[in-house]
Residue frames as a rotation matrix with the C-alpha (Angstrom) as fourth column:
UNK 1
0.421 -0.305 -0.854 121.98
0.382 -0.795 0.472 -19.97
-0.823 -0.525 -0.218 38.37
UNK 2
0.830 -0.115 0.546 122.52
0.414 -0.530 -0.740 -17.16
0.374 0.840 -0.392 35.60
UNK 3
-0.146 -0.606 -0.782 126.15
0.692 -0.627 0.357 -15.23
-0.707 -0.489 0.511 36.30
UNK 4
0.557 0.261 0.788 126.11
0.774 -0.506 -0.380 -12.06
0.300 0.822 -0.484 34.25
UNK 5
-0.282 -0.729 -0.624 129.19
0.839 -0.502 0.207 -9.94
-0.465 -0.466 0.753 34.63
UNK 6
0.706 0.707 -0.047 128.28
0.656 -0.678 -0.332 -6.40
-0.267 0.203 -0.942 34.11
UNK 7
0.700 -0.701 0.137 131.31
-0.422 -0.560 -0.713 -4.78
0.577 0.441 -0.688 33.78
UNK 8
-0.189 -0.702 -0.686 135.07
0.462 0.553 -0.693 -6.18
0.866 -0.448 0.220 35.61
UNK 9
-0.631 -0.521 -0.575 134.42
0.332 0.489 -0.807 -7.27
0.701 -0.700 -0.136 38.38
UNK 10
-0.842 0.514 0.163 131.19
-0.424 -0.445 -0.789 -6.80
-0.333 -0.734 0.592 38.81
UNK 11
-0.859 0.176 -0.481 128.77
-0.300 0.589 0.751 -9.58
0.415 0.789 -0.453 38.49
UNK 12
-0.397 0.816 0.420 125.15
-0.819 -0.109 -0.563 -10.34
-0.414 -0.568 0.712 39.38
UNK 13
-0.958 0.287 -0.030 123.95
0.282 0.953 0.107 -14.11
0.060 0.094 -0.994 40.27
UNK 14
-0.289 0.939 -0.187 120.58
-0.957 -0.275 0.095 -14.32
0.038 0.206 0.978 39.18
UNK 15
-0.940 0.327 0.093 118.42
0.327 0.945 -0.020 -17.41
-0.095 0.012 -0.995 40.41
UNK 16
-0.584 0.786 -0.203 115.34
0.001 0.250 0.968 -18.44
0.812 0.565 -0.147 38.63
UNK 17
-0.868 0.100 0.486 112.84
-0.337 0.600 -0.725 -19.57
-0.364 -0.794 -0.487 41.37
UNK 18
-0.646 0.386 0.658 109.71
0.119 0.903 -0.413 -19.57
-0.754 -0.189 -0.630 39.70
UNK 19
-0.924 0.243 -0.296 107.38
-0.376 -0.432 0.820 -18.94
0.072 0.869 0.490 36.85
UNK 20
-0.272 0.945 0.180 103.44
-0.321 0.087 -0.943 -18.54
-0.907 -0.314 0.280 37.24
UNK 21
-0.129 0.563 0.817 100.56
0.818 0.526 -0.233 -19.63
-0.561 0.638 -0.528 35.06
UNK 22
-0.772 -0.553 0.314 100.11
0.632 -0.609 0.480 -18.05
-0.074 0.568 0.819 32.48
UNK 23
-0.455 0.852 -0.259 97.59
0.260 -0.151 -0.954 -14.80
-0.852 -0.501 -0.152 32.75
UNK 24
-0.601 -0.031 0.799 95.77
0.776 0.217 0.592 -15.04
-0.192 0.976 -0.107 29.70
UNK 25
0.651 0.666 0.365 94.05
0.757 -0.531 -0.381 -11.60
-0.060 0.525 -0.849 29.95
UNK 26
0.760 -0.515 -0.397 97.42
-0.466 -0.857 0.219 -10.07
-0.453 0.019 -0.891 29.60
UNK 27
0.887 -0.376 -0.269 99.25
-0.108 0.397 -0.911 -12.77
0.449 0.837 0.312 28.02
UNK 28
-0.029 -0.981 0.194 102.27
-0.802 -0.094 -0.591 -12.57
0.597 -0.172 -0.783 30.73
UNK 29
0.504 -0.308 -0.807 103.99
0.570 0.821 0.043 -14.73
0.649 -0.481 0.589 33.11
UNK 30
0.755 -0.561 0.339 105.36
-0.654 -0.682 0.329 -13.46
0.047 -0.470 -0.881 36.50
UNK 31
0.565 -0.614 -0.551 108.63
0.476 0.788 -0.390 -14.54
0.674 -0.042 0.737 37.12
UNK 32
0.963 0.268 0.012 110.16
0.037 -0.178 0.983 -15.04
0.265 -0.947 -0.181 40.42
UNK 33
0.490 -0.861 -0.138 113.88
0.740 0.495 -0.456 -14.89
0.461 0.122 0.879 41.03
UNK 34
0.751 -0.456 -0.478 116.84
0.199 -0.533 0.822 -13.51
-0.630 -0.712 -0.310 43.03
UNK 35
0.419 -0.866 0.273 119.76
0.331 -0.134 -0.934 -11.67
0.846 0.482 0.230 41.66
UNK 36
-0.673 -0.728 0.134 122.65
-0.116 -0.076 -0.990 -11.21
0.731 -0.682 -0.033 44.61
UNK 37
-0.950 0.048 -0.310 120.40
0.304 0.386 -0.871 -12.89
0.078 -0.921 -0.381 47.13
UNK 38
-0.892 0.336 -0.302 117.79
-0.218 -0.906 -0.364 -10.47
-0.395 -0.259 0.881 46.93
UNK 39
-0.444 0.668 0.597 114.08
0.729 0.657 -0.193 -11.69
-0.521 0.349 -0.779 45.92
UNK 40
-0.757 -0.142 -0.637 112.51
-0.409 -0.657 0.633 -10.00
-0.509 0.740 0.440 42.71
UNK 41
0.097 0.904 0.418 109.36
0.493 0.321 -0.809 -10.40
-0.865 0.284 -0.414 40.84
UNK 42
-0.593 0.306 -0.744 108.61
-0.803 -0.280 0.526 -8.63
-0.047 0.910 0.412 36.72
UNK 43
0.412 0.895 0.168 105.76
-0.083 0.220 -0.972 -9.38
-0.907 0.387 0.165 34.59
UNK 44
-0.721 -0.539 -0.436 107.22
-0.424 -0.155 0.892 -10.61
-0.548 0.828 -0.117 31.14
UNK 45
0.365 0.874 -0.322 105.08
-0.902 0.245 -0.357 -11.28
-0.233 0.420 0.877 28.19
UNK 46
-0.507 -0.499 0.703 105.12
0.160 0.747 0.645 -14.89
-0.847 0.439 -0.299 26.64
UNK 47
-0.231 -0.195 -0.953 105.25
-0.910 -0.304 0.283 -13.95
-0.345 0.932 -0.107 23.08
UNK 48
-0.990 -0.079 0.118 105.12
-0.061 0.987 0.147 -18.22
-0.128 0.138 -0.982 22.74
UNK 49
-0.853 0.503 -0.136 101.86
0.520 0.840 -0.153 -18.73
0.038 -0.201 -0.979 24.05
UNK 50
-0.210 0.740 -0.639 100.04
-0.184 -0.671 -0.718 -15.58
-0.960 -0.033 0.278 22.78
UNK 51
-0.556 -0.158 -0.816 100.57
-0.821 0.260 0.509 -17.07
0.131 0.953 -0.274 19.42
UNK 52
-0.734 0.425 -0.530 98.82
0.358 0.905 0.230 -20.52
0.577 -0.021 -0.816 20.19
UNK 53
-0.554 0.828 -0.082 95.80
0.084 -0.043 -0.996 -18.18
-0.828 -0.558 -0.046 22.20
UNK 54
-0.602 0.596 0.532 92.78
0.539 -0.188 0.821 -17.39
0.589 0.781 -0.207 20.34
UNK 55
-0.920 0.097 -0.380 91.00
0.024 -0.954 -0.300 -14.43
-0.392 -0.286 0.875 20.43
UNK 56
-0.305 0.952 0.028 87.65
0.896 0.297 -0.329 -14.29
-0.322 -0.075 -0.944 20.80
UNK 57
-0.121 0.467 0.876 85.17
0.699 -0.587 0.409 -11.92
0.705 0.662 -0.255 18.71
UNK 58
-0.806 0.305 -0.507 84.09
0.271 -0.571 -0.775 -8.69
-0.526 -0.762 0.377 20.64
UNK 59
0.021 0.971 0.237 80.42
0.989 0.015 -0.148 -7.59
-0.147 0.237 -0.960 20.27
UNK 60
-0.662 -0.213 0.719 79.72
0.684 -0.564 0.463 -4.92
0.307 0.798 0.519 18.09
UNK 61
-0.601 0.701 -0.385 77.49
0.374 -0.179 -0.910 -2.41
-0.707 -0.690 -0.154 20.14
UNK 62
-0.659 0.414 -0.628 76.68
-0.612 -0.781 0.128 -0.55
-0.437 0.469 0.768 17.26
UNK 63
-0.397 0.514 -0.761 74.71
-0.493 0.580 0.649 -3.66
0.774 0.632 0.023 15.67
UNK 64
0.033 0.710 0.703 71.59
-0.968 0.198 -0.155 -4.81
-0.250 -0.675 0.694 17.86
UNK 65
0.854 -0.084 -0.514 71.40
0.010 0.989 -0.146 -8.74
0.520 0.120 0.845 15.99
UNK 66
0.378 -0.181 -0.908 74.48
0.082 0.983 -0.162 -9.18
0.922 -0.013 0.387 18.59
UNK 67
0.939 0.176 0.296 74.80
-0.264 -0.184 0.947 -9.89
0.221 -0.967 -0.127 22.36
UNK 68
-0.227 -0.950 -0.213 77.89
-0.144 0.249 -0.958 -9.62
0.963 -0.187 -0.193 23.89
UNK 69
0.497 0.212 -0.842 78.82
0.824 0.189 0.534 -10.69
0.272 -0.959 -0.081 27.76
UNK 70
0.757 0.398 0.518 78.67
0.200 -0.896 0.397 -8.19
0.622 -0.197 -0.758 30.49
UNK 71
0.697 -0.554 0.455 81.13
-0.709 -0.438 0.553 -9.45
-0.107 -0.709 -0.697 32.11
UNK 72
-0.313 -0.586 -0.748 84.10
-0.783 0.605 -0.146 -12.15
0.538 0.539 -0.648 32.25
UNK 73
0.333 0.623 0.708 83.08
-0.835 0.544 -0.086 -15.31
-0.438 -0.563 0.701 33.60
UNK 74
-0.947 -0.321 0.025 82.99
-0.262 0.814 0.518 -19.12
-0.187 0.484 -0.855 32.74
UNK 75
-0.459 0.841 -0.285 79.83
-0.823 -0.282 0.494 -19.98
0.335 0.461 0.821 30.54
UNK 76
-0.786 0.067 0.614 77.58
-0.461 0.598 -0.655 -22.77
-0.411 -0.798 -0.440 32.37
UNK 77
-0.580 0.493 0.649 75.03
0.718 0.685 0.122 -23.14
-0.384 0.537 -0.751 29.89
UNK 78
-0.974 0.041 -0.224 73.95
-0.175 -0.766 0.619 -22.29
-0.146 0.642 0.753 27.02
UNK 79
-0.228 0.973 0.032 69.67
0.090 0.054 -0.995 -22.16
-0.970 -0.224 -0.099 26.64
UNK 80
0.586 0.731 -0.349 69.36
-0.409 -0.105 -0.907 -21.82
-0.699 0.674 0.238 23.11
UNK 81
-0.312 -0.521 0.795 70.61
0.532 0.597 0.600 -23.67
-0.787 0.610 0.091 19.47
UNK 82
-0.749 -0.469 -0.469 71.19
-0.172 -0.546 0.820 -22.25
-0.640 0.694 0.329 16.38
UNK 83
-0.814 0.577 0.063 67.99
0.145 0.096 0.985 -21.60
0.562 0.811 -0.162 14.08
UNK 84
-0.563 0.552 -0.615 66.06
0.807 0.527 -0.265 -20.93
0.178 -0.645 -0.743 17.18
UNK 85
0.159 0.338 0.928 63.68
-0.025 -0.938 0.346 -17.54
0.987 -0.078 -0.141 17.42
UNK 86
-0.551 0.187 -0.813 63.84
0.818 -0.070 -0.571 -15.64
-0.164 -0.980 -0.115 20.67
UNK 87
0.877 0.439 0.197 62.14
0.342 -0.857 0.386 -12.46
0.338 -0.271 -0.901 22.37
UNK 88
0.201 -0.227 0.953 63.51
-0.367 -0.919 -0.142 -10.00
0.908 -0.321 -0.268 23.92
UNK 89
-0.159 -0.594 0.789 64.92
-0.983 0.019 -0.183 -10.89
0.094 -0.804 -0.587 27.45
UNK 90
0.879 0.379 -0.288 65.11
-0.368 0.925 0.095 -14.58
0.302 0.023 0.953 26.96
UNK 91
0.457 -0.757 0.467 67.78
-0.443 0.262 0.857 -16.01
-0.771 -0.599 -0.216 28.71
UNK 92
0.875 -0.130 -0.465 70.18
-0.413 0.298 -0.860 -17.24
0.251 0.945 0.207 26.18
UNK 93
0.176 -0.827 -0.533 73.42
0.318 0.560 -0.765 -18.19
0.932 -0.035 0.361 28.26
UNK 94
0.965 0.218 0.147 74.42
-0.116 -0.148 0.982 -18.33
0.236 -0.965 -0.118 32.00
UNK 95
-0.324 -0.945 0.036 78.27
-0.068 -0.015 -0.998 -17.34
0.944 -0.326 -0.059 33.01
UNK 96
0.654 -0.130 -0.745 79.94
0.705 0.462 0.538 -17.90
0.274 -0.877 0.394 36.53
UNK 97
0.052 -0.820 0.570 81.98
0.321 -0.527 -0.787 -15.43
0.946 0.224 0.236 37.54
UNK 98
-0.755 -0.334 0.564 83.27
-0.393 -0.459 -0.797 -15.15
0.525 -0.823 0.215 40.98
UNK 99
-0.935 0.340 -0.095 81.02
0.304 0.636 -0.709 -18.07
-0.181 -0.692 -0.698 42.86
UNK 100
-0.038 0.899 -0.436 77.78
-0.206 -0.434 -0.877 -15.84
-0.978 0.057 0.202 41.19
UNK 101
-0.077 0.716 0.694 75.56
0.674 0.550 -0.493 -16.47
-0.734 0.430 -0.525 38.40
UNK 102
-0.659 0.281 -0.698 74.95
-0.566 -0.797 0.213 -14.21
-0.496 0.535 0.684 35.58
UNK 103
-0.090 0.324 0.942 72.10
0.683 0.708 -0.178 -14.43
-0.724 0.627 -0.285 32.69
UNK 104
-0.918 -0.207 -0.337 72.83
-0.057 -0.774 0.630 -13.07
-0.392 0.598 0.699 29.66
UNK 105
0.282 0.939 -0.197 69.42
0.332 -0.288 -0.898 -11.75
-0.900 0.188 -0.393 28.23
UNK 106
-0.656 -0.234 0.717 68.76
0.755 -0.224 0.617 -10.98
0.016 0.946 0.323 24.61
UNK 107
-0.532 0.047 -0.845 68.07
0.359 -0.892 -0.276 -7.61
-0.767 -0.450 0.458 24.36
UNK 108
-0.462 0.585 -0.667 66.27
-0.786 -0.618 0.003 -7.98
-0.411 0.526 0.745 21.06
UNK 109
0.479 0.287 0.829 63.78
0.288 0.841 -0.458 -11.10
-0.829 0.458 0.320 18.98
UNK 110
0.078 -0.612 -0.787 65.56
-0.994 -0.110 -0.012 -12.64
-0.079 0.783 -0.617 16.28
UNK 111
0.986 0.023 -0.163 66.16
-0.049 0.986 -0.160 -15.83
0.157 0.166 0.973 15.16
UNK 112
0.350 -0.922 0.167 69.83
-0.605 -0.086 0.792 -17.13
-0.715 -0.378 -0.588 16.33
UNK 113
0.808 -0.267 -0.524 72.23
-0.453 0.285 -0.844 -17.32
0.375 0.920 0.110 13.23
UNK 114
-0.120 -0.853 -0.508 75.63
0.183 0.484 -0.856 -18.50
0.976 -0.196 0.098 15.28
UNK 115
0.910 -0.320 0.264 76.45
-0.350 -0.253 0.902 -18.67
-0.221 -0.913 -0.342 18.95
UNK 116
0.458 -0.863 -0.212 80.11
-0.440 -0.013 -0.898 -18.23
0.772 0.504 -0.386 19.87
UNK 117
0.053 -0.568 0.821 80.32
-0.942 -0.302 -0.148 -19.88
0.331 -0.766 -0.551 22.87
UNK 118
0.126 0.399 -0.908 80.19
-0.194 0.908 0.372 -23.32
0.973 0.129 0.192 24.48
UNK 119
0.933 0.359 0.017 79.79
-0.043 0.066 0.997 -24.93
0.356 -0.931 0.078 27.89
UNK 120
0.782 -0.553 -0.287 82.67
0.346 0.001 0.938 -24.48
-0.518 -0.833 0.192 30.34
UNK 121
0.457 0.103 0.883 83.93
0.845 -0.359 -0.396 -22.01
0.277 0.928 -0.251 28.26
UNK 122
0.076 -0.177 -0.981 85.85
0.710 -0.681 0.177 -19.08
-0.700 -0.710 0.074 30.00
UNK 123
-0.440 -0.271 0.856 85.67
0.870 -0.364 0.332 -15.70
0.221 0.891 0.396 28.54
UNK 124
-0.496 -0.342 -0.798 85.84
0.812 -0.507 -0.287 -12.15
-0.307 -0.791 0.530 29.14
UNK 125
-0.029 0.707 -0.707 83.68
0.134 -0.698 -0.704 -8.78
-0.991 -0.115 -0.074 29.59
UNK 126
0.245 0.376 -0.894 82.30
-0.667 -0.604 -0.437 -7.77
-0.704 0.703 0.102 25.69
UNK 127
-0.972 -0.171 0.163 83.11
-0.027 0.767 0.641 -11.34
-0.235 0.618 -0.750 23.78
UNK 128
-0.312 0.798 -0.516 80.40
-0.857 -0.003 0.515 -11.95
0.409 0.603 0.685 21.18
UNK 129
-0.594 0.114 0.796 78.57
-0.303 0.885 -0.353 -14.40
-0.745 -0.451 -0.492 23.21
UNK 130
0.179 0.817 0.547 74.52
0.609 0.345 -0.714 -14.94
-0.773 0.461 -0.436 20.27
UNK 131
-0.950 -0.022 -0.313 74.86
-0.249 -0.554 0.795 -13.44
-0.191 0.832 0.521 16.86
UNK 132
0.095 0.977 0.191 70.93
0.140 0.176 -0.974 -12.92
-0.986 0.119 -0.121 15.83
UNK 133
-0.525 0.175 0.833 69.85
0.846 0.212 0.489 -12.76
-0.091 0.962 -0.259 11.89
C-alpha cells in the first residue's frame, strides 16, 4: 500500500494488485490497482524491458531480393537454407497466427543470401522474413 498525501489532509491509498505480461508489440505493462478503494487499470511503458527487446528488420518494399511477412504470427518452419535458388512462389516459410497457417511465398527467383528467421520464432506483420542476392 502506497499513501500519497496530496495536499493536508488529503491523501490517496493506492494498492498495487497486479501487473500483466509484458505486450511486446507496444512494449507496456497494464497495471492493476486501487487508489481509495476504487479499481483502476493504465497502460505504462517498461522502459526496462524495451531495452533488453530486439527489434527485428522490416522488409524493404521498395527492393524485390526481400520478402517480408504478411502478417504477425509464430514461424513453424522454415523450407529453405541459405545458398539455396528458388522460383517465384516457392514456399519459403510457414507462420501460425491465430490457430491458421500462412505460407510465405517468394515473390521473385533468387538465390537466398540470409534468412532472418528461425523455428518457433514469433514475429510481426512486415519483419524481413528471406533476403534474396
Amino acid at each position: 500500500m502506497i499513501d500519497i498525501e496530496i495536499e493536508h489532509g488529503k491523501v490517496l491509498h493506492i494498492v498495487v494488485l497486479a501487473i500483466s505480461e509484458l505486450m511486446v508489440a507496444t512494449g507496456e505493462r497494464e497495471v492493476f490497482f486501487q487508489v481509495n478503494g476504487q479499481l483502476r487499470s493504465m497502460k505504462v511503458k517498461d522502459k526496462a524491458a524495451i531495452k533488453d527487446q530486439k527489434v527485428h528488420p522490416k522488409v524493404d518494399k521498395s527492393k524485390a531480393n526481400q520478402i517480408g511477412a504478411p502478417m504477425p504470427g509464430q514461424v513453424l518452419d522454415v523450407k529453405i537454407k541459405e545458398g539455396d535458388l528458388i522460383k517465384k512462389g516457392d514456399t519459403v516459410v510457414v507462420l501460425s497466427a491465430m490457430k491458421m497457417e500462412t505460407v510465405v511465398k517468394s515473390t521473385v527467383e533468387g538465390k537466398v543470401k540470409k534468412i532472418h528467421v528461425r523455428v518457433g520464432q514469433q514475429i510481426q506483420g512486415d519483419d524481413l522474413v528471406v533476403e534474396l542476392e
